[in-house]
C-alpha positions in Angstrom: 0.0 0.0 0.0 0.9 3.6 -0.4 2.4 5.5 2.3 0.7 8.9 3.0 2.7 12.0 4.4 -0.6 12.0 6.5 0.4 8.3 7.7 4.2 9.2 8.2 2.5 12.3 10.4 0.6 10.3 12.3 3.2 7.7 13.3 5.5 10.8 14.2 2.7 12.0 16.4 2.8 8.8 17.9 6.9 7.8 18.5 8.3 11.6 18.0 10.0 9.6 15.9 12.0 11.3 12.9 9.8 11.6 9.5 11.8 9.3 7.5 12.3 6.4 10.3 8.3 6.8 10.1 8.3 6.6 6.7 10.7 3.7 6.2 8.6 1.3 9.6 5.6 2.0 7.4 6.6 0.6 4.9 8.7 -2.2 6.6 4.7 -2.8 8.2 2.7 -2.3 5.6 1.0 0.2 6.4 0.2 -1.6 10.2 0.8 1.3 12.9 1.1 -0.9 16.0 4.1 -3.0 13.7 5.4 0.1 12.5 5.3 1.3 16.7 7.4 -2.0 17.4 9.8 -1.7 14.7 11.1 1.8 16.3 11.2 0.7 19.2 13.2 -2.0 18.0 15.4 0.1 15.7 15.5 2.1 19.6 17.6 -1.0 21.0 19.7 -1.6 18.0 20.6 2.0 18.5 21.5 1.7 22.2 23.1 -1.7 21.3 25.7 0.4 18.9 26.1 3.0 21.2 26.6 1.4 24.3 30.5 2.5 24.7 29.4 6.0 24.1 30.0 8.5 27.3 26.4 10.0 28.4 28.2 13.3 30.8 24.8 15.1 30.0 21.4 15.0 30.7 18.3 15.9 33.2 18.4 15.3 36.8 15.0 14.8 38.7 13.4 14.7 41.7 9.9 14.3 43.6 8.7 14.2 47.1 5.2 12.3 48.2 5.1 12.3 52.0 7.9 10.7 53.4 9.2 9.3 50.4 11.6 11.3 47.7 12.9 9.8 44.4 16.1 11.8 43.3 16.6 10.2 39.6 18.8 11.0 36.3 18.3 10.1 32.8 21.7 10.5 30.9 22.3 12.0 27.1 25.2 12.1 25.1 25.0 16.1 24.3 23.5 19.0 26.3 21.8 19.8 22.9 19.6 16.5 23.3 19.6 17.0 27.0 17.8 20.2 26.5 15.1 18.6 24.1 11.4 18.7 25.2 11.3 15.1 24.6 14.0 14.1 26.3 13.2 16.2 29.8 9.5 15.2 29.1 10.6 11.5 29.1 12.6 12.0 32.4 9.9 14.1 33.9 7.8 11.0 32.9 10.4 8.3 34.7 10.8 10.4 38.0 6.7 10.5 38.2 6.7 6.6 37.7 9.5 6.3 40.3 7.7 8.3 43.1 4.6 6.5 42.1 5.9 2.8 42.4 8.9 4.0 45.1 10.9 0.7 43.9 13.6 -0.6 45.8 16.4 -0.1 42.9 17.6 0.8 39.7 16.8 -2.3 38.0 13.6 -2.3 39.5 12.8 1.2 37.9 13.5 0.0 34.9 11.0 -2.8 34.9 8.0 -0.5 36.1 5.5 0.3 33.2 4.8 3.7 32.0 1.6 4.8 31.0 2.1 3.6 27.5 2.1 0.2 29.4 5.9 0.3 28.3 8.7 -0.2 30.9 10.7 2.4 31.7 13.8 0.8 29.9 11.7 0.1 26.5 10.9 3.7 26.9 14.7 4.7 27.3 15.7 2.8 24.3 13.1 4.2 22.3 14.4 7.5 23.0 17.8 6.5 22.1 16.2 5.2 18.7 14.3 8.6 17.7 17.8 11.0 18.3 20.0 8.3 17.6 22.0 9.2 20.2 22.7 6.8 23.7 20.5 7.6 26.5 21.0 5.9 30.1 18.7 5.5 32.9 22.4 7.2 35.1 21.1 6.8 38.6 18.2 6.3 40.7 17.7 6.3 44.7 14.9 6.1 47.4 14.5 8.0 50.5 12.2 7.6 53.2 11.9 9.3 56.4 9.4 11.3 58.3 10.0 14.5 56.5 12.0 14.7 53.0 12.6 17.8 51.1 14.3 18.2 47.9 16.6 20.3 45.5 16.8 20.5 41.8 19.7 23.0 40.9 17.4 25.3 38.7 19.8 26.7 35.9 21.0 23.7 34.5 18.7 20.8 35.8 21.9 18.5 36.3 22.1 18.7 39.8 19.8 17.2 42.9 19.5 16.2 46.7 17.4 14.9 49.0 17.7 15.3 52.8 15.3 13.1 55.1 14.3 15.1 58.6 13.4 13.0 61.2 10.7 15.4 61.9 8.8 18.4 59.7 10.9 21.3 59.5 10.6 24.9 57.9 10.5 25.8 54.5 13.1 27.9 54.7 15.2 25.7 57.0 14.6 22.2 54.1 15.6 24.6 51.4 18.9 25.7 53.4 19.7 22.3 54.5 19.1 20.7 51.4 20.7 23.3 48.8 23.3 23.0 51.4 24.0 19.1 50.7 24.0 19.9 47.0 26.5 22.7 46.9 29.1 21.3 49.5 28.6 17.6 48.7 29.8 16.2 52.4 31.2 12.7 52.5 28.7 12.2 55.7 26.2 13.7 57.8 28.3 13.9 61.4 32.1 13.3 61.9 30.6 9.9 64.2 29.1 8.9 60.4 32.2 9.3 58.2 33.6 5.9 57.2 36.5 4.9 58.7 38.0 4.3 55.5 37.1 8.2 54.0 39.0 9.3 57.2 42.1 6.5 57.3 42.8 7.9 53.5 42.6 11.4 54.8 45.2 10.9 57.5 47.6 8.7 55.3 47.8 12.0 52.4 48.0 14.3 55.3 50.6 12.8 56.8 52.5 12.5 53.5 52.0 15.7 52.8 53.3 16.7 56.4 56.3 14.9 55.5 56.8 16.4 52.1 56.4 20.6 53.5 58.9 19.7 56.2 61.5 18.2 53.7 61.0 21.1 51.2 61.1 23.7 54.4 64.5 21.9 55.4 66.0 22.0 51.3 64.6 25.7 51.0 66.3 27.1 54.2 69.4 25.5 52.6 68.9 27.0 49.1 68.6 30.4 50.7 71.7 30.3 53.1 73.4 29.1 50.0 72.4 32.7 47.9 69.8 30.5 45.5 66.1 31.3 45.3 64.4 28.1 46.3 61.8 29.2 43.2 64.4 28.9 40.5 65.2 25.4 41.3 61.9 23.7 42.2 61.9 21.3 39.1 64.3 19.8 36.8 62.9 22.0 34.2 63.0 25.1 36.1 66.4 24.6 36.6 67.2 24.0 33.2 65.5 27.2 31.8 66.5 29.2 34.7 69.9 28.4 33.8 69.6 29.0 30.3 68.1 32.5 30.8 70.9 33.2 33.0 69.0 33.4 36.3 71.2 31.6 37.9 75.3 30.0 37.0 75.5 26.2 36.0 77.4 26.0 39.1 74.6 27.6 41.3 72.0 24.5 39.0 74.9 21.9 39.9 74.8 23.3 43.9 70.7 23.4 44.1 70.4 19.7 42.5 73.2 18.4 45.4 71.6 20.3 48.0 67.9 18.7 47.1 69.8 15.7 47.1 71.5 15.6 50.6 69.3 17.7 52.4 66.1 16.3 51.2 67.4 12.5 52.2 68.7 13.7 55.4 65.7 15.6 56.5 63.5 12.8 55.0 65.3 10.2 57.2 65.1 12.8 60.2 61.5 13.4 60.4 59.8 14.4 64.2 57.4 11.6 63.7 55.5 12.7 66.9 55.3 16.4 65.0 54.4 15.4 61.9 51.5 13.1 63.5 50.2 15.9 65.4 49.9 18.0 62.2 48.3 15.0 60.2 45.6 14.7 62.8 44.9 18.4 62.9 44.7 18.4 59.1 42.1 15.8 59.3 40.3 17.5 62.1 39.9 20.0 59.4 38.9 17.9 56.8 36.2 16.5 59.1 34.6 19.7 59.9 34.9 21.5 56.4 33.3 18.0 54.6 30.8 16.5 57.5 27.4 18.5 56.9 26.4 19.4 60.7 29.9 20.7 61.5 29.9 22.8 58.2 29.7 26.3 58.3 25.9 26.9 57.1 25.8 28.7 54.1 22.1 30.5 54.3 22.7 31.8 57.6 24.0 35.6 57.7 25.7 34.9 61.0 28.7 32.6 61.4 26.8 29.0 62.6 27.6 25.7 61.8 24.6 23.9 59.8 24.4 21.4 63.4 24.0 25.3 64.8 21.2 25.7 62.7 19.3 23.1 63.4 19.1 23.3 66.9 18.0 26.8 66.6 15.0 25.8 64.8 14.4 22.6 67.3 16.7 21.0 69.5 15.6 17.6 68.7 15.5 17.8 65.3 18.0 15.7 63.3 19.2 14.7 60.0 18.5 11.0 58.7 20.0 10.9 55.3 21.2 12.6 52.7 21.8 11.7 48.8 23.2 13.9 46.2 23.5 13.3 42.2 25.3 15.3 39.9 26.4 15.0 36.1 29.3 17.3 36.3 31.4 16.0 39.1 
């Protein structure tokens, strides 16, 4: 049969599908719509089969908030050109409303829930991926459920969300602060009692090898100095050569600096105040703790200097902080 630009109209109506993929599953169906449907969806997973090894660092990130239950959830594009289609943020407006309706347990389970085509959320993704052509990704999905859950899209580019869960209601104001707060300062846990020992046994072994390293420069730059060189024109290998070359400083002053990083380096190294250098290590992670844990944060929607654990207990003492989860495209 003939295939109508009315007919390839219709079908495009139907998929959003480009006019001559319509045109061509019309004629692969004869005419049949609901074939025609199923071939680009099909031609949708041969798409995402070609593309699977392609990167997907765009896309729209989404959440929604039903009682105490939030969804924070993030469909994934190659391009921000795609990202920004009405299709594609209508699709993941579509997922996040099936997430928060079904609340399911995971990410696979998200993609087995039906959308209101009576298509699962994966068919759905791959036929997106089959109308631009280009890979799209169901990038990350998670539950939370507490007594009070509140919720952050970052508004100017869509690719950035929390949720916090309150273990009882708070203020608007104070859910806005304390959640915005989570997305902007990303801490590695709510309370310094809450940070993995792991997060914080990785802390102290870079801050104790960066204790180690100052003190060995500060021992090879005092040396430098009494010696009449600038501890700045010999701090690589290459600085030393150009240095040298643009007359800065003598080949003999270059052949001094290199034996003096030498010596002094391995004898300071080998010399270390271990009690000193553990001291500084701990207060660097002491630091560490309270500049990336979110209640001993400095809270950034206060006017007056206050920790976000500050915060809190001037709204209500006995309110607390559950959870916290935090997506983002561009980290």
């Amino acid at each position: 049969m003939a295939i109508t630009a009315a007919d390839v109209m219709k079908l495009r109506k139907m998929t959003s599908a480009g006019m001559m993929d319509c045109k061509k599953a019309l004629e692969e169906a004869a005419g049949d719509f609901n074939k025609a449907v199923e071939i680009i969806r099909e031609k949708g997973k041969l798409v995402a089969a070609k593309r699977a090894d392609r990167e997907t660092s765009e896309g729209a990130v989404k959440a929604r908030v039903e009682g105490g239950k939030g969804i924070l959830v993030c469909l994934g594009c190659e391009t921000d050109f795609v990202s920004r289609n009405s299709d594609f943020q209508n699709l993941a407006d579509a997922i996040a409303d099936v997430a928060i309706a079904n609340c399911p347990a995971d990410l696979e389970a998200l993609k087995a829930c039906k959308m209101s085509d009576g298509y699962t959320v994966e068919e759905a993704v791959e036929a997106q991926t089959g109308k631009t052509g280009e890979k799209h990704v169901l990038a990350f999905y998670t539950l939370v459920e507490a007594p009070f859950v509140a919720q952050y899209i970052h508004k100017i580019n869509g690719k950035l969300g929390a949720l916090v869960g309150f273990n009882k209601e708070v203020s608007e104001d104070l859910a806005k602060g304390i959640v915005m707060q989570v997305a902007s300062m990303n801490p590695v846990a709510i309370s310094v009692e809450e940070c993995p020992a792991e997060v914080i046994a990785t802390e102290k072994q870079v801050a104790v090898q960066k204790t180690k390293e100052e003190q060995v420069q500060k021992a090879v730059d005092a040396a430098l100095k009494k010696a009449g060189i600038n501890p700045a024109h010999v701090d690589s290998e290459d600085h030393i050569e150009s240095n040298t070359a643009k007359g800065w400083i003598t080949p003999e002053q270059a052949a001094q600096a290199r034996e003096i990083i030498k010596t002094v380096g391995a004898e300071k190294a080998a010399n270390l105040n271990e009690q000193m250098i553990e001291n500084i290590a701990n207060g660097r992670v002491q630091k560490f703790l309270k500049e990336q844990t979110l209640l001993e944060q400095d809270y950034q929607m206060s006017d007056e200097k206050m920790s976000v654990k500050a915060a809190l207990a001037a709204f209500d003492a006995d309110v607390k902080v559950l959870v916290t989860k935090r997506f983002s495209l561009n980290d």
